[in-house]
Phi, psi and omega in degrees: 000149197287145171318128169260107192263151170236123158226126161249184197163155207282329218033067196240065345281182183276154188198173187300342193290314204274359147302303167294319179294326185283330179291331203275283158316325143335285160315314153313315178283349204026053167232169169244138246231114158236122169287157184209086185333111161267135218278295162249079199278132187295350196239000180252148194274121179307111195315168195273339202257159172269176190290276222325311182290340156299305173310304154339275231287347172291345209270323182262004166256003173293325186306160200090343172235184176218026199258322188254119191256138160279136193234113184243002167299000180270353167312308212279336203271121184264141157119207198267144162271083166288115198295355169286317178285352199269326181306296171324323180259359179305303175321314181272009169287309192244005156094257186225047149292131174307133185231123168248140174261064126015118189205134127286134210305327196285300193323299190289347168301316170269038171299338165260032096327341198260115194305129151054046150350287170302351194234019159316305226264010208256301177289300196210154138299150104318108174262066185289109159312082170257197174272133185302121170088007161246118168302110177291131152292138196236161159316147175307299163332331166292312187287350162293310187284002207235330164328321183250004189256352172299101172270138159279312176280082191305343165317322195313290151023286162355301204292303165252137159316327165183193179090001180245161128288079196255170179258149169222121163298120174218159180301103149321151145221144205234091227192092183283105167307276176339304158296321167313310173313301168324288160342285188281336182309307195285358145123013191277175180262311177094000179335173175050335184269337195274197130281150167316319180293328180307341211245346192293330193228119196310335205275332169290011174230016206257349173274006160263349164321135170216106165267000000 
């Protein structure tokens, strides 16, 4: 069965860096990618944009395509967005179809941090993004739990429904959400870091604006 991959993220805005780390796995992976905007993130400062307005804008830099899907249930969830319920309800959605969670090497380094951590690999694979040629360090703790848990072979992936860990190389793009803010806040556009789609309609970037 083809893999159902989640890459979340506050998208406060959504931008090219994180639309190439998701198509880039998508590929590498033959999966299908649904990004999914998170509503309160427990370890984050409250985005600058309201959820109804994150959603616009994943919906509109998406279009057009059918590989990377937008999932706004974590909007819809009152309270802190814990990525274990989200998986747990992804899970009885889809039965033992393979599910992988999408990390960034900073993100999965900081996994023990994380509510009920240990029962991720439970749930899902792992997918860590890195850079080509850069090693990432991981917590001992981590590197423990990941130990018996390492794939090489993304083919593997297949076979189960969750519990491994693989790396995926993907094209650095060095693409600040924080500076984009900076950028508009300041009356600038931000072209070529944005989606194309962000730009059809002036009302989607406006909460970042102070005219």
């Amino acid at each position: 069965m083809k893999p159902l991959a989640i890459f979340g993220g506050t998208f406060d805005p959504v931008h090219i860096g994180h639309l190439n780390a998701a198509w880039e796995a998508a590929e590498m992976l033959d999966a299908e990618v649904r990004m999914m905007p998170a509503s309160v993130p427990p370890h984050r400062t409250a985005p600058t944009a309201s959820a109804a307005q994150r959603a616009d804008m994943l919906r509109a830099a998406l279009r057009g395509q059918s590989r990377l899907i937008p999932d706004t249930r974590e909007l819809d969830r009152a309270g802190p967005s814990y990525t274990i319920d989200t998986l747990h309800e992804l899970r009885d959605e889809i039965g033992k179809r393979p599910l992988i969670l999408l990390l960034g090497a900073d993100a999965f380094a900081g996994l023990p941090g994380w509510h009920r951590w240990r029962e991720l690999f439970d749930v899902a694979h792992i997918a860590v993004l890195q850079r080509p040629g850069v090693s990432a360090e991981f917590p001992d703790e981590l590197e423990k739990a990941m130990a018996k848990r390492h794939l090489r072979d993304l083919a593997g992936l297949r076979k189960t429904s969750a519990g491994h860990v693989v790396q995926l190389q993907i094209t650095p793009l060095e693409i600040s959400a924080t500076r984009i803010r900076e950028l508009l806040k300041d009356g600038r556009d931000a072209r070529y870091l944005l989606p194309v789609g962000l730009f059809d309609d002036a009302s989607l970037l406006a909460p970042y604006r102070h005219d």
